[in-house]
VOBA-1610 file (N, C-alpha, C; in pm, whole numbers, padded with zeros to 5 digits, always signed):
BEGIN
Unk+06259-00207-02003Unk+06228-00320-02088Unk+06193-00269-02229Unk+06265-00336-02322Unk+06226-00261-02525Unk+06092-00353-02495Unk+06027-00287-02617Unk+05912-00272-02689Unk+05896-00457-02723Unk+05992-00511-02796Unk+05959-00645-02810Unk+06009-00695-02675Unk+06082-00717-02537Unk+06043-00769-02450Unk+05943-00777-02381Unk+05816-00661-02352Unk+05718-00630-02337Unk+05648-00681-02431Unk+05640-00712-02552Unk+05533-00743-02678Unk+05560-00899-02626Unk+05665-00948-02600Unk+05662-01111-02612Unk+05640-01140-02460Unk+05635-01100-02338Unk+05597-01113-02197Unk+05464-01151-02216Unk+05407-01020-02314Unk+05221-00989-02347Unk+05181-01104-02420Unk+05204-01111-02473Unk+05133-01178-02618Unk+05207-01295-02703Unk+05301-01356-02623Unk+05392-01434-02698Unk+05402-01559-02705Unk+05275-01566-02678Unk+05243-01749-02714Unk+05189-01762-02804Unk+05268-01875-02849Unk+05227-01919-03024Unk+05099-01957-03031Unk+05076-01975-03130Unk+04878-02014-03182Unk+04893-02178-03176Unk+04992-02218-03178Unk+05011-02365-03102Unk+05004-02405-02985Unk+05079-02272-02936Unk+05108-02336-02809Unk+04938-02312-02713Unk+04875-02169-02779Unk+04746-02217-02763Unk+04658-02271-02793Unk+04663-02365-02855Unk+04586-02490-02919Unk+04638-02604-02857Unk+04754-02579-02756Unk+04735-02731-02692Unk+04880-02765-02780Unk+04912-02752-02904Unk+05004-02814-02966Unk+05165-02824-02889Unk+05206-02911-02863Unk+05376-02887-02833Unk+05452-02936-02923Unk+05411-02826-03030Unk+05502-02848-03151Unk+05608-02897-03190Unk+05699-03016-03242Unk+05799-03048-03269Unk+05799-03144-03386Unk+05915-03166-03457Unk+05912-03227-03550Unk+05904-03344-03562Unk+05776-03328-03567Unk+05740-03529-03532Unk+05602-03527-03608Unk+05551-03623-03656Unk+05418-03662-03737Unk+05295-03582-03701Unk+05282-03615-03559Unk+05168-03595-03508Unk+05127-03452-03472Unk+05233-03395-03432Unk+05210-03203-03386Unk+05212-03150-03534Unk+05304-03187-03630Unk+05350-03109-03753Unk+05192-03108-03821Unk+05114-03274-03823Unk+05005-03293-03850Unk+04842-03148-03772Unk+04881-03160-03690Unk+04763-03045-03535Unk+04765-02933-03636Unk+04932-02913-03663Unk+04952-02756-03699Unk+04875-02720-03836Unk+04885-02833-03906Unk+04813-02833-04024Unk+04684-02778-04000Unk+04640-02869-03909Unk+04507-02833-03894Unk+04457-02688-03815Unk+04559-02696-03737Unk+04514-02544-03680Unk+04491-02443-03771Unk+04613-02442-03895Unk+04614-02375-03982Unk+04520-02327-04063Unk+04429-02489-04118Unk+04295-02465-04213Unk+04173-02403-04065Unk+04186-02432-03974Unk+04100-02359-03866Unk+04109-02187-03873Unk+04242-02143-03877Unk+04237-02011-03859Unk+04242-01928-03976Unk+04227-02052-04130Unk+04259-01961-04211Unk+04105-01872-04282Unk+03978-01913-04205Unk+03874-01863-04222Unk+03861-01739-04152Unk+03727-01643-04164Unk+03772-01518-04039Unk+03678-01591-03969Unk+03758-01598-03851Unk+03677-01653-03737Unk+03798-01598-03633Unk+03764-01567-03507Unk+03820-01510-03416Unk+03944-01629-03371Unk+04064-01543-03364Unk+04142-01649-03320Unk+04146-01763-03193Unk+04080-01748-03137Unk+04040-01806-03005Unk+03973-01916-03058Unk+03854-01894-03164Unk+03733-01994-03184Unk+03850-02147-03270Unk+03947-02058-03319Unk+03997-02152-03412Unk+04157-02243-03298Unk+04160-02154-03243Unk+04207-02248-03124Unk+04162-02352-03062Unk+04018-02296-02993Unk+03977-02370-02946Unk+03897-02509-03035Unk+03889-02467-03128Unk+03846-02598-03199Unk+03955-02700-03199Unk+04071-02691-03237Unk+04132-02747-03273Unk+04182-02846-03100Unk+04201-02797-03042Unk+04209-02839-02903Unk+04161-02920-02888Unk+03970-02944-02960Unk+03862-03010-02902Unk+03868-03124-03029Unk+03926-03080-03117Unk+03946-03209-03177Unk+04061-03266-03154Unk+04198-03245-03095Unk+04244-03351-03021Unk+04234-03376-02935Unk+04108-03324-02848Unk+04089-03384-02687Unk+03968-03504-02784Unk+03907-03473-02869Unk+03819-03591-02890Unk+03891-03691-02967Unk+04038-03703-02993Unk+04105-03847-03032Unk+04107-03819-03199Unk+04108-03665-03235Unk+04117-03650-03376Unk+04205-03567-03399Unk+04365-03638-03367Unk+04487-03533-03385Unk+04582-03626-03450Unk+04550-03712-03500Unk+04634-03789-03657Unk+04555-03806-03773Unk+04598-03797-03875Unk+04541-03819-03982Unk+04443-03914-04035Unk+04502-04042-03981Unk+04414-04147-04007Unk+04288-04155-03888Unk+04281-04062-03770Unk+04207-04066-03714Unk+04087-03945-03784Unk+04130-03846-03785Unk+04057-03818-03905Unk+04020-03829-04011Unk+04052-03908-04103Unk+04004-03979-04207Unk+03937-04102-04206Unk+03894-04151-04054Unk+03863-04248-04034Unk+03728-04236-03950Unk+03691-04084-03906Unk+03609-04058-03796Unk+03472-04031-03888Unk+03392-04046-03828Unk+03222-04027-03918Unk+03240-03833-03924Unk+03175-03813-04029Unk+03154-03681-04045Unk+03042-03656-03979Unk+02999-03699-03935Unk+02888-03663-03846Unk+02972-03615-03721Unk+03027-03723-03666Unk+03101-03637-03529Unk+03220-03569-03512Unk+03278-03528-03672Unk+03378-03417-03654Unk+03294-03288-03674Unk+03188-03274-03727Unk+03099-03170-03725Unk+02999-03145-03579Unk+02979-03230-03498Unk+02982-03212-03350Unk+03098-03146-03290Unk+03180-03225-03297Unk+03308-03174-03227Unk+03350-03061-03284Unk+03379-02975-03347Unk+03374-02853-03425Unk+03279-02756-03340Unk+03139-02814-03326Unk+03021-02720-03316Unk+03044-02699-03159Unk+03096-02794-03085Unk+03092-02821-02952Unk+03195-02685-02894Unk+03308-02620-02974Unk+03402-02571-02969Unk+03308-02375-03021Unk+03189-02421-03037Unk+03134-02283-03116Unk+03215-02206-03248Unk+03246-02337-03333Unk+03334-02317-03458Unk+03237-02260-03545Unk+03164-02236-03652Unk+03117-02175-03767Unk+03160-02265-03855Unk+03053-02274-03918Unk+03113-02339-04111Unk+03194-02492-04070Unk+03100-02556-03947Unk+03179-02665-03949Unk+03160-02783-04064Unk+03033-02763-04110Unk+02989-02868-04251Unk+03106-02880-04353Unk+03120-02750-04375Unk+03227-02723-04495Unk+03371-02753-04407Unk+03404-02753-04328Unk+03539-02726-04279Unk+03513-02888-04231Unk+03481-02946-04198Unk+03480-03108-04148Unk+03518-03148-04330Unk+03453-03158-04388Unk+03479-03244-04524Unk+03612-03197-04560Unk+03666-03047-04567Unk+03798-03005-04617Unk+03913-03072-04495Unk+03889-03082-04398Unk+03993-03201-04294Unk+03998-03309-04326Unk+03902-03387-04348Unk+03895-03509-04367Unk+03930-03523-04543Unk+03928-03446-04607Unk+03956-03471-04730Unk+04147-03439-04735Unk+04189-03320-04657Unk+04292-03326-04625Unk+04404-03438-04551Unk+04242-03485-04444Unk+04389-03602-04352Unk+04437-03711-04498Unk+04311-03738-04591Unk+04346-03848-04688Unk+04482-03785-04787Unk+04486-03649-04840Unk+04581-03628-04880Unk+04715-03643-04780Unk+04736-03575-04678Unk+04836-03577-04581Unk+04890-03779-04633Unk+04805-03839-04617Unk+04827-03977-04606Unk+04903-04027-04739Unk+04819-03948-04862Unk+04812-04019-04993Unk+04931-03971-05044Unk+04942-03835-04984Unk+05069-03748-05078Unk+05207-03756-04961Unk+05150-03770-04860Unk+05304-03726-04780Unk+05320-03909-04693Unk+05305-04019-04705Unk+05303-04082-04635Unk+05226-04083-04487Unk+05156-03992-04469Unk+05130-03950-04325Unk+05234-03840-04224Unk+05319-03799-04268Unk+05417-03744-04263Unk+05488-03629-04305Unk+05452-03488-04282Unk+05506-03374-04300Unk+05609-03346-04342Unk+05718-03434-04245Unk+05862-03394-04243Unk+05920-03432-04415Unk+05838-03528-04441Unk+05872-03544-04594Unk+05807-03415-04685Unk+05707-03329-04688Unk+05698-03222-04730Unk+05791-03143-04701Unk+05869-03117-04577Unk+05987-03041-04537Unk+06086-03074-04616Unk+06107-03216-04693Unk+06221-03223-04743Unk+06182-03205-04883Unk+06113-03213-04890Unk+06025-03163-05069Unk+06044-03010-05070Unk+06052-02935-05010Unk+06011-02773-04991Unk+06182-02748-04980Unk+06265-02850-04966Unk+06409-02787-04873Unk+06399-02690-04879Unk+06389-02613-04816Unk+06435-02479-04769Unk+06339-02372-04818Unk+06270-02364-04919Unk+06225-02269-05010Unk+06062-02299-05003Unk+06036-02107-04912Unk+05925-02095-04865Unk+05836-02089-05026Unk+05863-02074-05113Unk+05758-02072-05216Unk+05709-02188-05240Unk+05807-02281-05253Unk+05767-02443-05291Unk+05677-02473-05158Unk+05744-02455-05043Unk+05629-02475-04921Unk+05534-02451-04919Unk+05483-02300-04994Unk+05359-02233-04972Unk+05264-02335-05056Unk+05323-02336-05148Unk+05264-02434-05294Unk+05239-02587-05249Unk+05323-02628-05146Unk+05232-02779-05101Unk+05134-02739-04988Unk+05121-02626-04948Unk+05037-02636-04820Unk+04909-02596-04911Unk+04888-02474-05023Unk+04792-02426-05046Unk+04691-02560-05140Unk+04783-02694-05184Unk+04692-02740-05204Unk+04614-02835-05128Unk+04653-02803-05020Unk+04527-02879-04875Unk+04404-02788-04896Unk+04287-02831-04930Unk+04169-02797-04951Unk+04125-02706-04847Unk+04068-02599-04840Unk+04048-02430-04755Unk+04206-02415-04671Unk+04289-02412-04696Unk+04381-02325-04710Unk+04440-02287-04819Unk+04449-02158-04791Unk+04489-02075-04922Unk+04598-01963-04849Unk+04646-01894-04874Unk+04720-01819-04880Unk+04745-01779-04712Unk+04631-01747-04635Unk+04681-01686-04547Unk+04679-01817-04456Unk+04630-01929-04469Unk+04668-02057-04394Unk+04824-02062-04425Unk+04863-02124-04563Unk+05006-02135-04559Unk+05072-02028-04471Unk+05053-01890-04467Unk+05121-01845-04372Unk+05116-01823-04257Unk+05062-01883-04185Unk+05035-01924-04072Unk+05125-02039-04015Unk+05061-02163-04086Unk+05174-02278-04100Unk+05324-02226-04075Unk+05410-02149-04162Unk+05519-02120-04182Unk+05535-02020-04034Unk+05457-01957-04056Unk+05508-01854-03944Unk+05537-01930-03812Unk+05447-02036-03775Unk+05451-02139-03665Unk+05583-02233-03657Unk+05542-02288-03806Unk+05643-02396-03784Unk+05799-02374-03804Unk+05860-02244-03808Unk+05950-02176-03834Unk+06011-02231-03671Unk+05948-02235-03544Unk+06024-02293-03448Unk+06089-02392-03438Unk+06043-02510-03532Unk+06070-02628-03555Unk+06171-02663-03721Unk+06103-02571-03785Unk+06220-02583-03923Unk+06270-02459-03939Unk+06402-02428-03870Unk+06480-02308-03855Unk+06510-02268-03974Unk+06469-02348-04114Unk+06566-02287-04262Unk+06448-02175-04306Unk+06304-02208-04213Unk+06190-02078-04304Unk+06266-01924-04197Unk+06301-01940-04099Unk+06360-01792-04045Unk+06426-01714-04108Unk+06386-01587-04123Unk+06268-01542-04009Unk+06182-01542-04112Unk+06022-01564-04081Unk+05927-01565-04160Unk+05822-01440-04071Unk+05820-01356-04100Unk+05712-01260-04053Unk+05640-01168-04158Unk+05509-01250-04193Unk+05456-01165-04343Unk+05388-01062-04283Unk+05306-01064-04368Unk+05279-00872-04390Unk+05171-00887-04247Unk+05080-00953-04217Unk+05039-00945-04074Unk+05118-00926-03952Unk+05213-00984-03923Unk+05351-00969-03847Unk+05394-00779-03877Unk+05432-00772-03985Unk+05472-00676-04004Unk+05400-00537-04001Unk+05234-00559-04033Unk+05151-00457-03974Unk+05136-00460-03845Unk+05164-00559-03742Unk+05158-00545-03619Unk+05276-00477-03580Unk+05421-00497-03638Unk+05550-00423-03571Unk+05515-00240-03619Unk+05427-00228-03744Unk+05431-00073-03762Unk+05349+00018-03618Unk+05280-00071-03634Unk+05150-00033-03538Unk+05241+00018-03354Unk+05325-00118-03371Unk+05428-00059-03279Unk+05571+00024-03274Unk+05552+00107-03390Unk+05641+00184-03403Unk+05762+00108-03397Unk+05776+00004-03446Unk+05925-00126-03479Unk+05955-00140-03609Unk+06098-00205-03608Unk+06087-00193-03769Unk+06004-00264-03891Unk+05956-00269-04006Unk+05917-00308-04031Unk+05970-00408-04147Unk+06126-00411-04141Unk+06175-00481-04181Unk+06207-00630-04156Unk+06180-00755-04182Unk+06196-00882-04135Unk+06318-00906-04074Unk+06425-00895-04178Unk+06577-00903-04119Unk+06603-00858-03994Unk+06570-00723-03980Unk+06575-00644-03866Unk+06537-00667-03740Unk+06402-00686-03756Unk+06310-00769-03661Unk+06361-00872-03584Unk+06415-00966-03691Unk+06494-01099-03682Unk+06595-01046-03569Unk+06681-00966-03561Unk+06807-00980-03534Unk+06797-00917-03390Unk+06651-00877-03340Unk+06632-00864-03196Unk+06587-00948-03090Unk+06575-01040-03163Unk+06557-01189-03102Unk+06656-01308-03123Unk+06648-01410-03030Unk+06667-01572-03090Unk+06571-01616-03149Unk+06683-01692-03240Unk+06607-01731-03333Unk+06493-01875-03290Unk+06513-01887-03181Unk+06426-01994-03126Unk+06264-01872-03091Unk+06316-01763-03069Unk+06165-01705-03018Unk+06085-01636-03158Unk+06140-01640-03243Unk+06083-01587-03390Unk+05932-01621-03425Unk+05897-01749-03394Unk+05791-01814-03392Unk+05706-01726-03297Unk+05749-01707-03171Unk+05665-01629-03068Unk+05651-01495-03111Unk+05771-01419-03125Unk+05773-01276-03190Unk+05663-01292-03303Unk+05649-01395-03361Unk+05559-01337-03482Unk+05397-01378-03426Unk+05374-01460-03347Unk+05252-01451-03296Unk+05195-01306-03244Unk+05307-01283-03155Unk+05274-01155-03111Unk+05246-01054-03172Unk+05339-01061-03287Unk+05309-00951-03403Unk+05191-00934-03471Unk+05139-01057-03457Unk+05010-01024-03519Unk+04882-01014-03398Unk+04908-01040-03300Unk+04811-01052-03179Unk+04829-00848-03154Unk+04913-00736-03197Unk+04950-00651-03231Unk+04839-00559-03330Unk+04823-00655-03420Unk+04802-00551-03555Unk+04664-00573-03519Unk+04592-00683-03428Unk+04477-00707-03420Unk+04344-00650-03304Unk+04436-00637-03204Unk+04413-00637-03084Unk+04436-00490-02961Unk+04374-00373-02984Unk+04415-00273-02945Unk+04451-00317-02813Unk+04406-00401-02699Unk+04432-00368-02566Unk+04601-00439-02618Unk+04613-00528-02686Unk+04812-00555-02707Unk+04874-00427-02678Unk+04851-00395-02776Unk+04915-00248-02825Unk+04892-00134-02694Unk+04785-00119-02598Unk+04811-00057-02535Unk+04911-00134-02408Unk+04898-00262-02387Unk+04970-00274-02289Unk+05115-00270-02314Unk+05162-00291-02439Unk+05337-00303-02471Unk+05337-00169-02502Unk+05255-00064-02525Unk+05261+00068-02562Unk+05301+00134-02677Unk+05250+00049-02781Unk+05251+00079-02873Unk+05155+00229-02951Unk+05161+00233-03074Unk+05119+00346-03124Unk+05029+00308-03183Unk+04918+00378-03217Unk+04730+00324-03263Unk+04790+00357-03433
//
């Protein structure tokens, strides 16, 4: 078995798919991902920012207008309930976000997808102005939603790509790309970074420290 069949057996579930999300291009998941996004783009352990996000759509806060509509009082419960950090600040930047999502995109992502056609810079540039995401949220977003909008493939930034060195892989994107389908790119790049992060990864696909 190569190095990335073993890396994606290990570690190759998306940060959606552990958050509960079943990502597809539709309002409501494209919407989760958003949010997962401003969740993980703080340092907080990837798990914590999973699991938050989970617990706010198990508590009925996985559309926009449901978040923009919910008391800040109990999205900052629900946050805390999940053992999130910095939920004060991160409840107001959601809820200030679901109103943009609403105000700027109709409620609706896929219309940012067609604003961005194709071109990850313009993308990066509507995601970074959702309030606490910045740079490494947008790439997150992209790296995810690359399953669902095949024109960002392959997207594997420099986290991805410190995880393939780490495994002695190439560290070229293209390259990378062309050892997979392009349906698993999304997974490959989770993994890639569950890689650069995570020594027991790396020892079980056998990678190099």
């Amino acid at each position: 078995m190569s190095t990335i069949d073993s890396l994606l057996d290990e570690a190759g579930q998306t940060f959606a798919d552990e958050a509960g999300i079943a990502l597809r291009d539709e309002p409501a998941p494209l919407y989760r991902l958003l949010v997962l996004s401003v969740l993980l783009s703080r340092r907080v352990q990837a798990k914590l920012g999973t699991r938050a996000c989970r617990e706010l759509v198990d508590a009925g806060y996985g559309t926009p207008e449901r978040v923009r509509d919910a008391s800040w009082e109990d999205v900052v419960a629900t946050l805390g309930r999940a053992k999130y950090t910095g939920t004060e600040q991160t409840t107001t930047a959601l809820q200030e976000g679901a109103q943009r999502v609403l105000d700027e995109w109709g409620g609706d992502l896929r219309r940012l997808r067609k604003a961005a056609d194709g071109d990850v810079a313009t993308l990066r540039e509507h995601l970074t102005a959702f309030p606490r995401l910045g740079p490494v949220g947008a790439d997150i977003f992209v790296r995810e939603v690359q399953a669902v909008w095949p024109e960002y493939r392959p997207h594997l930034d420099e986290k991805a790509l410190a995880g393939a060195e780490k495994l002695g892989l190439p560290t070229d994107a293209g390259k990378l790309a062309e050892q997979v389908a392009g349906d698993d790119l999304a997974r490959l790049a989770a993994a890639l970074v569950r890689a650069d992060r995570d020594d027991q990864v790396r020892e079980e696909v056998g990678g190099d420290d």
